[in-house]
C-alpha positions in Angstrom: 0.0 0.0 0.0 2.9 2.1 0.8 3.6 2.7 -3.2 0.3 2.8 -4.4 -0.1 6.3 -1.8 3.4 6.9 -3.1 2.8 7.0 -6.7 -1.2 8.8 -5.4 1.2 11.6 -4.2 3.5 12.3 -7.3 0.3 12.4 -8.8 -1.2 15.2 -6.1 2.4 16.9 -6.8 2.6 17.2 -10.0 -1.5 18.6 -10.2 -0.6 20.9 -7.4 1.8 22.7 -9.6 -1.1 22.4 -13.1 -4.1 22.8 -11.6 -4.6 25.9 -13.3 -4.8 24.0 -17.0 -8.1 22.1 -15.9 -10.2 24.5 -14.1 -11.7 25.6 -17.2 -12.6 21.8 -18.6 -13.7 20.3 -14.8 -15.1 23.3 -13.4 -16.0 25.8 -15.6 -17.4 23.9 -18.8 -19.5 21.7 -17.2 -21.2 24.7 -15.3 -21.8 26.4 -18.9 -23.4 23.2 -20.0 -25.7 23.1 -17.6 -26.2 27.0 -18.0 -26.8 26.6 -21.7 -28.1 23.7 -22.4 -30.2 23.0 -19.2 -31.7 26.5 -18.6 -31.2 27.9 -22.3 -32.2 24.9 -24.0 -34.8 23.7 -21.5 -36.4 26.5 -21.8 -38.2 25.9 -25.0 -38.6 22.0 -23.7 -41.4 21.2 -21.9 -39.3 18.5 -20.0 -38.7 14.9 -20.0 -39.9 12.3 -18.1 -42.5 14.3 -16.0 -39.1 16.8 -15.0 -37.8 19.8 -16.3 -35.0 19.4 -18.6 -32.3 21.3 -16.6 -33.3 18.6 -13.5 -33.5 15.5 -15.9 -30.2 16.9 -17.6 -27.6 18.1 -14.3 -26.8 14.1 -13.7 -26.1 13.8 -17.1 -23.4 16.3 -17.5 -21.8 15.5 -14.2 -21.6 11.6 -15.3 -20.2 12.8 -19.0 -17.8 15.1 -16.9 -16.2 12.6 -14.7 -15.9 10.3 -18.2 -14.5 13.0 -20.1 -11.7 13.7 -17.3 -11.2 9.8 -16.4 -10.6 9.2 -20.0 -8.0 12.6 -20.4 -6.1 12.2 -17.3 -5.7 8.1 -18.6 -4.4 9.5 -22.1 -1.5 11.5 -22.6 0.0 11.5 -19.1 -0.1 7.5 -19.3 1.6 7.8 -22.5 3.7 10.3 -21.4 5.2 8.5 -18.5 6.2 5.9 -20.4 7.3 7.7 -24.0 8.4 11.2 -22.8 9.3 11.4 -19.1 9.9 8.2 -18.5 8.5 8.8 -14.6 6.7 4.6 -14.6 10.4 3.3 -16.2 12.0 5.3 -12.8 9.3 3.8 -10.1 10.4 0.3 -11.8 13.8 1.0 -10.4 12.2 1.3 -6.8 10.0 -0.9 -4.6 6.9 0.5 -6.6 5.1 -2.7 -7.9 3.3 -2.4 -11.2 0.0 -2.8 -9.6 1.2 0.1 -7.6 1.3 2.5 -10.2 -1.8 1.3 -11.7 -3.4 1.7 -8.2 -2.1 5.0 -7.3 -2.8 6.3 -10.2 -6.6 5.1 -10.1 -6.8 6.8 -6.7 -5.6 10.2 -8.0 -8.4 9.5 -10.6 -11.2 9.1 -8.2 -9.8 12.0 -6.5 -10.1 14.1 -9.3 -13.8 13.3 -10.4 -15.2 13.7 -6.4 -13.7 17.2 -6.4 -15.2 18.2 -9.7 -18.1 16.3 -9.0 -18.5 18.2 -5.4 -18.0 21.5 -6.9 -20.6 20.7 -9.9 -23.0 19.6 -7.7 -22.5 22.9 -5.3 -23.5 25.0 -8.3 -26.7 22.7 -9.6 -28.1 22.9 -6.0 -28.1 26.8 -6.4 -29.9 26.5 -9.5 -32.6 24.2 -7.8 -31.5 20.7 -9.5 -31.3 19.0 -6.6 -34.2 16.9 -5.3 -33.2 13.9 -2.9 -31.1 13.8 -0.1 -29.3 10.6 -2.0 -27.4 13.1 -4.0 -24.7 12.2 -1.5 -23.9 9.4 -3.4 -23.1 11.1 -6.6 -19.4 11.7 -6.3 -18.9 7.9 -5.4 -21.0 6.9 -8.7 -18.7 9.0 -10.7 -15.7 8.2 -8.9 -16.4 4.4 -10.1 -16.8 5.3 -13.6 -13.7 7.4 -13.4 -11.5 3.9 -12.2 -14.2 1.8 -14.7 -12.7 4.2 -18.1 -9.5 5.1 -16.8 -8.0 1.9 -16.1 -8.6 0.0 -19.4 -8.4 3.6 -21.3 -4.7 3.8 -19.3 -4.1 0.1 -20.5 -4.3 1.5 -24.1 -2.5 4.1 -23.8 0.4 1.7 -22.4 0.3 0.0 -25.4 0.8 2.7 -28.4 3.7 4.7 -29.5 1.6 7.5 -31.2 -0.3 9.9 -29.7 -2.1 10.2 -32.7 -4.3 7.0 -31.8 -6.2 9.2 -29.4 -8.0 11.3 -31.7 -9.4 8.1 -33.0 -10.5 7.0 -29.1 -12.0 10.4 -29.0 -13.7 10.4 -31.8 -15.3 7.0 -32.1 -15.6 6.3 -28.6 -15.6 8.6 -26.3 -17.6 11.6 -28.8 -20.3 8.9 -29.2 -20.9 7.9 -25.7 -21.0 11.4 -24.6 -23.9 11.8 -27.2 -26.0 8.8 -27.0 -25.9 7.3 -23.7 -28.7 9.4 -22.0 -26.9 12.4 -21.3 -29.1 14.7 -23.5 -31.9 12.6 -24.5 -33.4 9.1 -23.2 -31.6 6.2 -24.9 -35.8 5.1 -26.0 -35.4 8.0 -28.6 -32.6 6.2 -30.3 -33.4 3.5 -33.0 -34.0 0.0 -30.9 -30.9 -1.2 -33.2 -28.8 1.0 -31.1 -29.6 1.1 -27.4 -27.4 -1.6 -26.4 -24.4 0.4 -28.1 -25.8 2.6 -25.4 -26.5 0.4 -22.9 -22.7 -1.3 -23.7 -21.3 2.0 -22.5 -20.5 2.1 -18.7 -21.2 6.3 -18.8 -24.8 5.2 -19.3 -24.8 3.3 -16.4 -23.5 6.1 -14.2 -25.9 8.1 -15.6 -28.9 6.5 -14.9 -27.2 5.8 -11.4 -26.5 9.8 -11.0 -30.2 10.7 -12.2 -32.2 8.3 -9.6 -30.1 10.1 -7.2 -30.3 13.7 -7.5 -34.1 13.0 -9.2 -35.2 10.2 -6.0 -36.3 8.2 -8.6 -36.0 3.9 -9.1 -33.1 4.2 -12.0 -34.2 1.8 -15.2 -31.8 -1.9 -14.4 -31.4 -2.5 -10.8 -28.9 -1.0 -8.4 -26.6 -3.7 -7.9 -27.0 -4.5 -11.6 -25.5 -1.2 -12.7 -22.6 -1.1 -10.5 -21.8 -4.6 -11.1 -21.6 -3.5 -14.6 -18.8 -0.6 -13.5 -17.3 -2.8 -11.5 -16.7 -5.4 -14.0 -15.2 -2.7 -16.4 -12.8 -1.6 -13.6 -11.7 -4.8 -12.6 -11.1 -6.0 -16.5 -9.6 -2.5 -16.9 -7.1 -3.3 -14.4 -6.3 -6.4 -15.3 -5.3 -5.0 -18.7 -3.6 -2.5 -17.6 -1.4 -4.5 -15.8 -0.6 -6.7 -18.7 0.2 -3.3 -20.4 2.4 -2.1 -18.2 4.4 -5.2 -17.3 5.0 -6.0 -21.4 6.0 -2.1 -21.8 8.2 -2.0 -18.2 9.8 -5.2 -19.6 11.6 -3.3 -22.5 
């Protein structure tokens, strides 16, 4: 445990001294969504599901912004650690374990998303999106789909030598999921062809999870169903990522 809160703390170190770069994309952006698509938007929609569309829509955009981050912080800096810097090559010269770094790094992750999650959820509860006291659970939700896309996203990333092969994950994975896994509009609009594409896609998950909490409402698959779900993507993700690093460590 001693390097996995190691390699958590380089992590906390080197954020401490760039925090400034991502106050705009965790904090600020998400607010503007909510802003102009919730209240701007929402205003010439009725609402959806018996809500009003900036209620039905502040889950969403919290779940999309903990994926969004998960998969950026799991992108270049994994790549970069490995390519540029070198920083995973100089923990292997320590006692750091590979599971270590994998760990740590999944706990800076979680980290991350409850922070922005907090602060997202402060400024939604001043606009009057909040509606059950299980709201609570929120920054948890997200944290788990932060470690459920980061790890197997950070197992990639271990396993390229361009950095151009993450316009392609952006574009055909993570673009998509943003759009059509009920953060904008219920996945029963799509064509029945491709709801389980959504229903594939662990941010759908944590939004239904995020919405039956801030909303107090039953969310569509049972509890235990959807985290089992996140779960399962973490724990594959970090088995991957593990292989990953141990063939790239080896070289």
């Amino acid at each position: 445990m001693d390097g996995t809160f190691a390699v958590f703390n380089r992590a906390l170190v080197s954020y401490r001294r760039l925090w400034q770069a991502s106050v705009f994309s965790s904090f600020i952006l998400p607010v503007l969504f909510v802003l102009s698509i919730g209240i701007g938007v929402g205003g010439y929609i009725s609402g959806v599901d018996g809500v009003s569309y900036l209620d039905w829509i502040v889950p969403g955009v919290l779940a999309s912004t903990a994926f969004q981050m998960a998969v950026g912080e799991s992108t270049f800096p994994i790549l970069g650690d490995f390519k540029w810097t070198r920083g995973f090559h100089a923990m292997r010269a320590t006692p750091v374990r590979i599971g270590d770094m994998i760990g740590g790094y999944q706990l800076y992750i979680m980290f991350r998303v409850i922070i922005a999650s907090v602060v997202f959820l402060g400024v939604s509860a001043v606009f009057g999106a909040i509606h059950s006291p299980w709201v609570v659970l929120t920054p948890f939700v997200c944290a788990l789909l932060g470690v459920a896309v980061s790890a197997p996203t950070s197992a990639f990333a271990a396993t390229i030598e361009n950095d151009s092969y993450f316009a392609l994950l952006f574009r055909f994975l993570v673009i998509p999921s943003t759009l059509f896994a009920g953060v904008f509009f219920p996945v029963s609009q799509l064509p029945e062809l491709l709801r389980p594409l959504a229903y594939a896609s662990p941010l759908w998950h944590a939004v239904e999870l995020c919405r039956a909490a801030t909303l107090g409402v039953a969310p569509p698959w049972p509890v235990a169903a959807h985290v089992a779900y996140l779960l399962a993507w973490a724990g594959l993700g970090y088995l991957l990522a593990l292989r990953a690093f141990r063939r790239r460590l080896s070289d």
